[in-house]
Structure formats: structure tokens, C-alpha cells
C-alpha positions in Angstrom: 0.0 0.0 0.0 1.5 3.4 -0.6 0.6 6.6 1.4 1.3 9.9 0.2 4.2 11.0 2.7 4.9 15.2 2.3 8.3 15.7 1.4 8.9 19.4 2.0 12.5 20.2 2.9 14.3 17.5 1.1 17.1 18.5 -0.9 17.9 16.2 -4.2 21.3 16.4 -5.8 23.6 14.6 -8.2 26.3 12.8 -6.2 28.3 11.2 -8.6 28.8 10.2 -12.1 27.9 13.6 -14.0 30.6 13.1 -16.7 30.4 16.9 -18.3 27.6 18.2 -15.8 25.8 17.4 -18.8 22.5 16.4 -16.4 21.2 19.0 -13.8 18.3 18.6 -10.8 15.9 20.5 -9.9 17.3 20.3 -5.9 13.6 21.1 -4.4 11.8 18.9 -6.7 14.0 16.0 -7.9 13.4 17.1 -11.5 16.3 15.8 -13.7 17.0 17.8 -16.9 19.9 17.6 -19.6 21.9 20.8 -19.1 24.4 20.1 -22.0 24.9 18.7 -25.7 25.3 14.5 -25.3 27.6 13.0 -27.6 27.0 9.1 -28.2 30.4 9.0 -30.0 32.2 10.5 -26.6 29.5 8.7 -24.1 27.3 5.7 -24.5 26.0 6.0 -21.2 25.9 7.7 -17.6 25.4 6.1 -14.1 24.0 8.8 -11.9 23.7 8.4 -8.0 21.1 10.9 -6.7 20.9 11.6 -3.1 17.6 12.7 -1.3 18.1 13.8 2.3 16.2 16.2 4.6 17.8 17.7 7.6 18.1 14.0 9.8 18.7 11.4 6.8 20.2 10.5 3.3 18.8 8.0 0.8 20.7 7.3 -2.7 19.5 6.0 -6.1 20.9 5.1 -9.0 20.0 6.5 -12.2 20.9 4.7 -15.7 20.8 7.0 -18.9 21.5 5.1 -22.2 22.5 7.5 -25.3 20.8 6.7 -28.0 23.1 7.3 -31.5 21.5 9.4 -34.2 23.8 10.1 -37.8 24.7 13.7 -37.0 27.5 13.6 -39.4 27.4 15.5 -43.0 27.4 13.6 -46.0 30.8 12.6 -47.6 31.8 12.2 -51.5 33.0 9.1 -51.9 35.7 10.7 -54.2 37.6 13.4 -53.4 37.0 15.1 -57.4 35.2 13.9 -60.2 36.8 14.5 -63.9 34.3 14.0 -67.1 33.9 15.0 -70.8 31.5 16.7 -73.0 31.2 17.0 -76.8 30.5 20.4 -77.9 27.5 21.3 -80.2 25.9 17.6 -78.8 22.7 18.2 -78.7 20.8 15.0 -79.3 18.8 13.4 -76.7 18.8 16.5 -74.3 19.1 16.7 -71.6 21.5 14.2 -70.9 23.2 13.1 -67.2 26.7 14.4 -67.9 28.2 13.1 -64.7 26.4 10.9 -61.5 27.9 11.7 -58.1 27.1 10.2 -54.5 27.5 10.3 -51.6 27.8 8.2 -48.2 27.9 9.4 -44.4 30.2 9.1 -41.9 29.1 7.6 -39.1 31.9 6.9 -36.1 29.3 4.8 -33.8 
């Protein structure tokens, strides 16, 4: 059975494992917020310990944030230059592809 207990006066913060400070709390609510950019190619996760204590006692939890990856890189040429020719004064079967370029992306994750 829960009972709603009032929990003025407690205090939440992050104790431990805020690589960055990327994550902030809310210390009067226990509101966790991202403060910063997250990078899945620099950090694939974060193990947060959160503390709650009024002014007699301290309880901890543990708090497990997996990034999730997202291609965020530009596309890239798959050649560095292209080269073609073209016959001047052609002009049957207009237009005409005179060159096909692509393209990949880069993704380090």
C-alpha cells in the first residue's frame, strides 16, 4: 500500500557520475534535466547516483541513462574530385546526365 508522505524540505542532488555536468536537478523537486549537448560518440551511457536527504537522513538512487546514436555527421563524396567530358554542339537526346555523383555518411558509432 503506498501513502502519500509530504516531502517538503528534502534536498535532491547529483552525487556522482555527471561526466560533463551534462545532467542537472531541480534540488527542491528531484526534477532531472539535460543541461548540455550528449555525444554518443564520446559517451554511451551515464550512471548517476542521486541523493535525497532532509535535515536528519540521506537515501541514494541510482540513475541509468542510455545515449541513443543518431547520424549527425554531413554527407561525404566518396571521391575526393570527379573529372568528365562533354562534346561540344551535342545536342541529341537532351538533356543528358553528364556526370552521377554520391555520396555516403560518416558515421563513427
Amino acid at each position: 500500500m503506498l501513502r502519500y508522505v509530504n516531502t517538503a524540505g528534502v534536498r535532491y542532488k547529483i552525487s556522482s557520475g555527471n561526466i560533463g555536468n551534462v545532467f542537472a536537478i531541480r534540488n527542491t523537486t528531484g526534477a532531472l534535466y539535460v543541461a548540455k549537448a550528449l555525444d554518443y560518440e564520446k559517451i554511451k551511457k551515464y550512471e548517476l547516483r542521486l541523493t535525497a536527504s532532509d535535515n536528519f537522513k540521506e537515501n541514494y538512487t541510482t540513475v541509468l541513462i542510455n545515449v541513443r546514436d543518431v547520424n549527425d555527421n554531413p554527407p561525404v563524396f566518396e571521391k575526393s574530385s570527379y573529372r568528365t567530358q562533354i562534346t561540344e554542339e551535342d545536342d541529341r537526346g537532351l538533356p543528358k546526365r553528364v556526370l552521377r555523383v554520391s555520396t555516403g555518411t560518416l558515421n563513427l558509432g
